[in-house]
C-alpha positions as CSV (number, residue, x, y, z in Angstrom):
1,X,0.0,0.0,0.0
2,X,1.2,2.9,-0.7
3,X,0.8,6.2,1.9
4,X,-0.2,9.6,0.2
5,X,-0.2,12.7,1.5
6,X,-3.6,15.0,2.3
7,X,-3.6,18.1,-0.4
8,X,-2.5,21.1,1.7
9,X,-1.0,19.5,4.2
10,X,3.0,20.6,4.1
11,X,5.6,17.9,4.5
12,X,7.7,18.3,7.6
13,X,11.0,20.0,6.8
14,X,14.3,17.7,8.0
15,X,15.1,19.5,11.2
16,X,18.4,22.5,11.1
17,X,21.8,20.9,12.2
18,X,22.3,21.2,15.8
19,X,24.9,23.9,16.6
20,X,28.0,22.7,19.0
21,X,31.0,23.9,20.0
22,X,32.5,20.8,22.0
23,X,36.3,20.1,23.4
24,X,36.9,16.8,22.3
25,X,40.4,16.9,23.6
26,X,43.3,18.5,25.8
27,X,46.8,17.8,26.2
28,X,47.6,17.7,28.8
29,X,44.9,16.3,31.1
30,X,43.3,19.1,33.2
31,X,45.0,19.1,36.3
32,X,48.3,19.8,34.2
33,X,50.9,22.2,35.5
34,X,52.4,23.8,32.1
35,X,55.3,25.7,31.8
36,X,55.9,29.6,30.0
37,X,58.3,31.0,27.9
38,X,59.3,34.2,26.0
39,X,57.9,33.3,23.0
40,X,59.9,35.4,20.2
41,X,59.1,33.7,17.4
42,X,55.8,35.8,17.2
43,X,55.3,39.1,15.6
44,X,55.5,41.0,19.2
45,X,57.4,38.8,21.7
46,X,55.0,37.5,24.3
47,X,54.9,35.0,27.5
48,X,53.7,31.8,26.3
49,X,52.8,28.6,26.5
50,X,53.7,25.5,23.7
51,X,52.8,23.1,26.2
52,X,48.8,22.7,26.2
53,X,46.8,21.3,22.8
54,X,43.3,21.7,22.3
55,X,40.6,20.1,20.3
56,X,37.3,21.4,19.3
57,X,34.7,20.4,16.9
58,X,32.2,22.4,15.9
59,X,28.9,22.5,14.3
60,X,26.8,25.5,12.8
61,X,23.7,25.8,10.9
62,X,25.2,28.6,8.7
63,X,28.4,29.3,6.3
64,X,30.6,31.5,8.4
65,X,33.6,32.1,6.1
66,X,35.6,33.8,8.9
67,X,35.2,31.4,11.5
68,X,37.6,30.7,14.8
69,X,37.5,29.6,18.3
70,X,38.7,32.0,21.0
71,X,39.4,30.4,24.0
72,X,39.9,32.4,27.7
73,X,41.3,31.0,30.5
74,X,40.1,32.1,33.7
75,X,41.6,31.6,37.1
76,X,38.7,30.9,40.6
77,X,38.3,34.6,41.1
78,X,37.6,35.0,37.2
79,X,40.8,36.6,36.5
80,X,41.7,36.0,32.7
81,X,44.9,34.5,32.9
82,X,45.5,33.3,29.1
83,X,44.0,33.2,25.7
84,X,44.3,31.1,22.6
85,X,43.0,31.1,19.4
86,X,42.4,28.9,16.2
87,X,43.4,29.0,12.9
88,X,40.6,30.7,10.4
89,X,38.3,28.4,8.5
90,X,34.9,28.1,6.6
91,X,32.0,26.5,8.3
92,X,29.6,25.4,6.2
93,X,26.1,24.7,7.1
94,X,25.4,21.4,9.2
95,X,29.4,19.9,8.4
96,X,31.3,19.1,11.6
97,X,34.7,20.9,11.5
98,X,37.8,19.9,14.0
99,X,40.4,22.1,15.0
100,X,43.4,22.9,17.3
101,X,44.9,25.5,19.6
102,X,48.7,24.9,20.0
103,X,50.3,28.5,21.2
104,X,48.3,29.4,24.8
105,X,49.6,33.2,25.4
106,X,49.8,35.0,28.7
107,X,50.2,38.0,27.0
108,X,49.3,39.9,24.3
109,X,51.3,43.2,23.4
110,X,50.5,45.9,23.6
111,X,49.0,44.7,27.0
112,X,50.6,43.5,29.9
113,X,50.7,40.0,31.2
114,X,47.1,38.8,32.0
115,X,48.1,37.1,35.7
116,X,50.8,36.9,38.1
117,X,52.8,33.4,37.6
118,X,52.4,30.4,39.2
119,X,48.5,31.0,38.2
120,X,45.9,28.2,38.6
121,X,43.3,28.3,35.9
122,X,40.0,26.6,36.3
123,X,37.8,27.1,33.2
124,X,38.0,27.6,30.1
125,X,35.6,29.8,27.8
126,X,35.3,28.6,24.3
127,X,33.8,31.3,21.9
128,X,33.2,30.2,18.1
129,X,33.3,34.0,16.5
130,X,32.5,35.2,12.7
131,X,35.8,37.8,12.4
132,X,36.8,39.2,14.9
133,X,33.7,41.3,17.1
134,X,30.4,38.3,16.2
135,X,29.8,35.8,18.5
136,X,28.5,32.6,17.5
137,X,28.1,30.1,19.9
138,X,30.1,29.8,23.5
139,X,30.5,27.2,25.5
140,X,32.4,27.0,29.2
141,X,33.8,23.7,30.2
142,X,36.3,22.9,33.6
143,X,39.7,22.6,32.9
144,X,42.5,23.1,35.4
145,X,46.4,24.0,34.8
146,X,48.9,25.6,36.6
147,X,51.3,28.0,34.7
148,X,54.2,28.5,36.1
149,X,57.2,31.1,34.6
């Protein structure tokens, strides 16, 4: 038998992708303690750290063709201690995207270090952004790492 549809009655549209911004992994574990370094080989030298390598995927129900994930690192008393950033890419709608961190800076000339060292961070705040002033999606998840100088 075969089902027909009622006259006038629309067919149900296949539902919009689900929009995530997920960290799927970090090295080190949280709980790490991570070391910093002058990190010259930037435009503006900076204290950094090489050590810590994040993961995100990310899903959006729109083409953003200047996407990235900004990611803050905040300490108990919400100071921002570090920040890191992704590479740009394209999302396009519905496709799930995964990308990396690798360079977690401390400081960003022109301004001054974000924290006094050792510093204990305890949350991270992942923000997917279209340029650099549209947020997108943002997501908070508990991580814990000690920098020390």
């Amino acid at each position: 038998m075969v089902a027909c549809r009622e006259p006038g009655v629309p067919t149900r549209a296949s539902p919009p992708p689900a929009q995530q911004l997920t960290l799927t992994s970090a090295s080190p574990p949280s709980g790490a303690v991570v070391t910093t370094q002058e990190c010259p080989s930037l435009e503006t030298p900076a204290v950094c750290s090489r050590e810590i390598d994040l993961e995100f995927s990310v899903i959006y129900d729109a083409t953003v063709s200047d996407a990235r994930v900004f990611v803050e690192f905040y300490t108990a008393s919400e100071q921002r201690c570090a920040v890191t950033v992704t590479r740009q890419f394209t999302l396009q709608p519905g496709a799930l995207t995964t990308l990396r961190t690798d360079v977690v800076l401390l400081s960003a000339p022109p301004e001054p270090q974000f924290c006094e060292l050792p510093a204990t961070t305890t949350r991270i705040v992942a923000t997917l952004m279209e340029g650099s002033r549209t947020r997108l999606l943002m997501r908070e998840f508990q991580q814990t790492y000690t920098f020390m100088p």
